[in-house]
C-alpha positions in Angstrom: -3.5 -167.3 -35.9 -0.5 -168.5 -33.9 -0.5 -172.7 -34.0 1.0 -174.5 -30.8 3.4 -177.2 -32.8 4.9 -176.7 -35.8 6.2 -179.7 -38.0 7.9 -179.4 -41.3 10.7 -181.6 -43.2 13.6 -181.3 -45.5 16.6 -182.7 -46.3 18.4 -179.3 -46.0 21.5 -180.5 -47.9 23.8 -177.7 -48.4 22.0 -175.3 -46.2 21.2 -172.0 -47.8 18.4 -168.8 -47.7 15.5 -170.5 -48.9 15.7 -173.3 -45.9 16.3 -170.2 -43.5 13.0 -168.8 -45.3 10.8 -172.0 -44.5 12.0 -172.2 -40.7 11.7 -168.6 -40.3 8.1 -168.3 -41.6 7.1 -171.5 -39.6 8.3 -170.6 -36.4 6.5 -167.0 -36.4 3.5 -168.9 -37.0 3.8 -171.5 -34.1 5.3 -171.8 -31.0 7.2 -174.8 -31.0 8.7 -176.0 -34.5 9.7 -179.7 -35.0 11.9 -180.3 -37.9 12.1 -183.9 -39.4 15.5 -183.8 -41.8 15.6 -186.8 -44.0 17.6 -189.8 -43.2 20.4 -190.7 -46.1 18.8 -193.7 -46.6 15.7 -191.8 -47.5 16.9 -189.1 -49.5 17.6 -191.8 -52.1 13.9 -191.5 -53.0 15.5 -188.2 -55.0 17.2 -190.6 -56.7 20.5 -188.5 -55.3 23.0 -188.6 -52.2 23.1 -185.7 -49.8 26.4 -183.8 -50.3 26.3 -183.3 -46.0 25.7 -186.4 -44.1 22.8 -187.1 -42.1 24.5 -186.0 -38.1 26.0 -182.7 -40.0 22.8 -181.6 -41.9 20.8 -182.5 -38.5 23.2 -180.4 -36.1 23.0 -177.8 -38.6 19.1 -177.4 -38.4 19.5 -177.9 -34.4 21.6 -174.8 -34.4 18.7 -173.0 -35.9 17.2 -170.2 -33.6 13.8 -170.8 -34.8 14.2 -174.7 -34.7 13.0 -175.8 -31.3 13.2 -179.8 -32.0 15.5 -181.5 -34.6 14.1 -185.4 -35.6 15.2 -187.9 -38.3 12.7 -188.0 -40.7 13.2 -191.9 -41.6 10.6 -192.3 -43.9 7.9 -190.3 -46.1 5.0 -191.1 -43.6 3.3 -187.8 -42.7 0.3 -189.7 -40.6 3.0 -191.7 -38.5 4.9 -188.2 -37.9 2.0 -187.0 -36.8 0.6 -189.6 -34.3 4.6 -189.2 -33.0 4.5 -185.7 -33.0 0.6 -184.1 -32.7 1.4 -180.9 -34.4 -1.7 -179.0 -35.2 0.1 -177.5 -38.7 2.5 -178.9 -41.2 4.2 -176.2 -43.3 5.5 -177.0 -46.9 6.9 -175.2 -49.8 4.0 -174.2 -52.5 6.1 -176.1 -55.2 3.7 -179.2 -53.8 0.3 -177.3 -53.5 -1.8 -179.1 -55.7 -0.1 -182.7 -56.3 -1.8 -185.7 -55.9 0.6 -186.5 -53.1 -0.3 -183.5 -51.0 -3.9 -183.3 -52.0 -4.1 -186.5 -50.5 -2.7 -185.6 -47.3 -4.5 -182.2 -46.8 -7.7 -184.5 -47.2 -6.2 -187.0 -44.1 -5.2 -183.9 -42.3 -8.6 -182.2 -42.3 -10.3 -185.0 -40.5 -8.5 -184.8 -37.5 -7.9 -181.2 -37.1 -4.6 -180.6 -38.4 -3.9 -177.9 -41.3 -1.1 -177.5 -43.8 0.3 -174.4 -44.8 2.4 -173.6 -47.6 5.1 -171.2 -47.8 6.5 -169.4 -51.4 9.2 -171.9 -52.6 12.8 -169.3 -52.6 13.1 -168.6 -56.2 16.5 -168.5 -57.3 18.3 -171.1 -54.8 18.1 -174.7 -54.4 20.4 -177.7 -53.2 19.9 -178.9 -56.3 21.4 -175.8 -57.9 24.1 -175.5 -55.3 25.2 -179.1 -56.1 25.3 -178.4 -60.1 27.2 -175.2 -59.8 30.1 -177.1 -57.7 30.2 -179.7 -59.7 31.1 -177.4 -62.6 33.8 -175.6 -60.7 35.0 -178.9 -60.1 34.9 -180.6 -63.2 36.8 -177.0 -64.6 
């Protein structure tokens, strides 16, 4: 089944494979993929700071083939995104298949129509891994 919009988010700080993965996958299963990449001010709900600021990380997902819209995500909303946006799926990484958090919008979702699919979370990778390995190369 081929979806007509497409919406995921991310922060993609420090852009690597396993963001390439997620757009990737979503695009071949829509036809127009809008990607919301978290404001600085609300990446602080990680308790962090993105290494890339906001503009960079957003022209960098912009430049994307598979990205065909590039949005600030400004806040954690996913009902507001959508009455914004009318996507008819939301893709995620498995890592929150079963939280309360997503539970509770898969149950919102459902009633008017919209699904959420979740992709394999890249094993091996992460921002947050990229960001501890150069600090340690720093710090050496």
């Amino acid at each position: 089944m081929k979806y007509k919009i497409g919406y995921t988010t991310g922060v993609f700080d420090l852009f690597h494979i396993g963001h390439l993965n997620l757009l990737r996958r979503a695009k071949e299963k829509c036809e127009y993929l809008i990607v919301g990449v978290s404001s600085d001010d609300l990446v602080k709900y990680k308790h962090k700071k993105p290494v890339i600021p906001f503009e960079e990380r957003i022209e960098i997902v912009r430049a994307i083939e598979y990205v065909d819209k590039a949005v600030v995500q400004e806040n954690m909303d996913k009902m507001a995104a959508w009455e914004k946006y009318h996507f008819d799926v939301m893709f995620v990484g498995d890592d929150w298949k079963g939280t309360d958090k997503w539970n509770k919008f898969e149950e919102e979702f459902k009633k008017i129509g919209v699904d959420i699919v979740y992709f394999p979370y890249t094993k091996g990778t992460s921002s947050t891994l990229l960001n501890q390995v150069l600090v340690k190369i720093r710090n050496e």
